[in-house]
N, C-alpha and C positions, 0 to 999 in steps of 0.2 A: 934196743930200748929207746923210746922218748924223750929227746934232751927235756929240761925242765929248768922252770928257774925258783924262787925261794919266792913266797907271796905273802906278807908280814903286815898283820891285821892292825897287833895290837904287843903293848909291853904293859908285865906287870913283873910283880914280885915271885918267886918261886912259889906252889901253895899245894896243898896235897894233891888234891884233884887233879885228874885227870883234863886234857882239851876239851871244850864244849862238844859234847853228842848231840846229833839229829839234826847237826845242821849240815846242807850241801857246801857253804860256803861260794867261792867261785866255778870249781870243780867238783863237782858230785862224784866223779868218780876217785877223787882221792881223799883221803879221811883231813880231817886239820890234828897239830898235833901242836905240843909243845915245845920251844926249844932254849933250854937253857943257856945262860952267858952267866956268871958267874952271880950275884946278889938280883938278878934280873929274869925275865923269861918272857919269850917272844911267841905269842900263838898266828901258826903260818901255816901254809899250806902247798903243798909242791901243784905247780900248773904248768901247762906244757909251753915252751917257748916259740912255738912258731904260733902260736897265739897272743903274745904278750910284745912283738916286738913291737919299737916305736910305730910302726906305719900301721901294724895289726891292732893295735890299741887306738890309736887317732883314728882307724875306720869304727872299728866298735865302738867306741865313746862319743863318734859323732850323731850315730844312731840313738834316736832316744827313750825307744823301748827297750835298745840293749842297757843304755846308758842308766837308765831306770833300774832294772834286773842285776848290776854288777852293783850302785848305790845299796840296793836293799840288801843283798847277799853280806856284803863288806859290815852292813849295820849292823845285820842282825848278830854277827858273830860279833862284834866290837858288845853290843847290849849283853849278850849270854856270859862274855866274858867278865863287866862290869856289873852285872847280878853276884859277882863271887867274890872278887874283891876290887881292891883300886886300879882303874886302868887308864895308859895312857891310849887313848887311839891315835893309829898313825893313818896316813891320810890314803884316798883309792889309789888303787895301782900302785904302791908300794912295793918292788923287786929288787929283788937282791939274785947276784948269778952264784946259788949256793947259799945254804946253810953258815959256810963258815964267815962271808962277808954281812951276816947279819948280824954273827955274833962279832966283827970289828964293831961293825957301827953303832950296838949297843956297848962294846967296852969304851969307846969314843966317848960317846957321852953319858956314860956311868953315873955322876956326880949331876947330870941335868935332869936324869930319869928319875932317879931315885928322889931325889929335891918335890919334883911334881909328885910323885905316888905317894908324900909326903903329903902334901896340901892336899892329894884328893882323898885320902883315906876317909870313910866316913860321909862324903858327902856325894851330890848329885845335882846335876846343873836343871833349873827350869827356865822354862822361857815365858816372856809373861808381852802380849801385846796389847795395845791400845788402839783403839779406832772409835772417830769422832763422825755420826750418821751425816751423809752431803745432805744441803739443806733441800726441799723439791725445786723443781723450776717452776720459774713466774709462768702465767698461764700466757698462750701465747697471744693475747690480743684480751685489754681489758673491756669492762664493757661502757666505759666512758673514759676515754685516751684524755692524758693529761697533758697540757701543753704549758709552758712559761715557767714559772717560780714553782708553779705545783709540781713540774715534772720530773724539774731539778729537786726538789726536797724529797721525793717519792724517789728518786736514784741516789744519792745523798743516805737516806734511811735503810733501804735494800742495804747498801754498801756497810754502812755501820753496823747495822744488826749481823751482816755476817762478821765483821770482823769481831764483832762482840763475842760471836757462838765461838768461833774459830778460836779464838782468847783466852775461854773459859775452858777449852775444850783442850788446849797446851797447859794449861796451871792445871787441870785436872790430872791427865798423863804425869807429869811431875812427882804431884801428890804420890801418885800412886809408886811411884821409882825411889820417891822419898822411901816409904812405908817399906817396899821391898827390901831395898838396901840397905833400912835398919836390920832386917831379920839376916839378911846373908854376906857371907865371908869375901865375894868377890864378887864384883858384875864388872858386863860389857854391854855398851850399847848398841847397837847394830842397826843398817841401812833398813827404813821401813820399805814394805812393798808399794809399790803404783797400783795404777786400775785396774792393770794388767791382770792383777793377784786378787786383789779384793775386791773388785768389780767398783761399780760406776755410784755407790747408795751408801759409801764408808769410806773415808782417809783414815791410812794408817798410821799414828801420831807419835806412838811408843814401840820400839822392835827390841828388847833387852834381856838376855840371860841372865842368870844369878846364879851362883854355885854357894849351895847352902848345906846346912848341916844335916842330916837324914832325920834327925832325932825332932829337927826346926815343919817338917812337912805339915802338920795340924796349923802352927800357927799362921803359917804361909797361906793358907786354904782358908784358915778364919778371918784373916785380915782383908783378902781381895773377896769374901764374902761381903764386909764389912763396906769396902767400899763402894762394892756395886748399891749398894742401899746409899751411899753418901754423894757420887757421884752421877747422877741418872743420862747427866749429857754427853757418857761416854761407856763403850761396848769394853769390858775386858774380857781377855782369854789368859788360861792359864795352859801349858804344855808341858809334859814332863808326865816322873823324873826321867832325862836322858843321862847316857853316858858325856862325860863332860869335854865335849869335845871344842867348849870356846875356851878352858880353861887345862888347857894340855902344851902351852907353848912349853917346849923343852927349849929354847934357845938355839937350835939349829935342825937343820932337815934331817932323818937319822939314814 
């Protein structure tokens, strides 16, 4: 038989339902199941251990279509799981050697898990970003070059005017984090992306989750409706609902 080791998605509360169906998880050929620890329940999955050792995992995960392929698998069982009740997600690659070292590490932290599936009951994290459009580039050669005081006040102006958009374009973001964080129970800010991400035509100015209350979803949707009409100097997006995976600190690694 196949040694194996314990692959532990996610923790929730005991609930009648069976493990999510129809998904492969990491291993397709093993079903995900649930595994009880006592006011707790751990959805895992047996995966074979000469595939998961430290050196098998750093090759795979440095691939980034595998790296891709293992992210999605992990989510989408964290999401199916958090459509049914409150879930805490635990993070990729999560192993345990064994069933019974899972259930330590959730009696471990008993009184952290349960705390969290407390606070998440009911709600759902969105993510809401901000991007301020780059302004075009000057053209490359005008058609009458300016030279002396005129050329100074013509780079002088350039330089203001962006600072002005750039200005408008942070009290904007704001606004809107204000508005958010009136409607929801907890946020995080989070590192905006570079160009890398957004390309070369948009600065990303706002990058921030919110974990809010599921009942709160209309208003949250009419409000950044709201301000797209009130704000025109800046691009929002809205994502979600995710499972809540910036607002799942249990206090230690389980």
């Amino acid at each position: 038989m196949t040694a194996t080791l314990t692959y532990a998605y996610a923790v929730c509360r005991p609930h009648d339902g069976p493990a999510p169906t129809g998904l492969a998880g990491l291993d397709p050929a093993r079903p995900l199941r649930t595994l009880p620890a006592g006011p707790l329940t751990a959805i895992v999955q047996d995966v074979p251990a000469a595939d998961h050792t430290e050196e098998a995992l750093r090759r795979r995960l440095s691939d980034r279509a595998e790296l891709e392929r293992c992210a999605r698998a992990h989510h989408e069982v964290i999401t199916a799981v958090s459509s049914l009740t409150a879930t805490v997600p635990l993070p990729l690659a999560t192993l345990y050697r064994g069933d019974e070292r899972v259930r330590e590490a959730l009696r471990s932290q008993q009184t952290a898990f349960l705390t969290a599936l407390d606070r998440l009951a009911g709600r759902t994290e969105w993510g809401v970003k901000v991007y301020a459009p780059t302004a075009p580039a000057a053209p490359a050669a005008d058609p009458a070059p300016l030279t002396g005081r005129a050329y100074l006040a013509h780079v002088r102006n350039r330089h203001q005017g962006r600072e002005q958009r750039q200005n408008a374009a942070l009290q904007a973001a704001e606004r809107v984090d204000t508005v958010v964080r009136g409607l929801a129970v907890a946020a995080r800010r989070l590192r905006p992306h570079g160009a890398e991400v957004t390309g070369p035509h948009r600065t990303h100015i706002l990058n921030a989750a919110y974990l809010l209350d599921t009942a709160r979803t209309r208003e949250l949707r009419a409000a950044l409706a709201s301000l797209r009409g009130d704000e025109p100097a800046i691009e929002i997006e809205l994502s979600g609902p995710w499972a809540p995976y910036s607002f799942t600190d249990t206090g230690a690694a389980p």
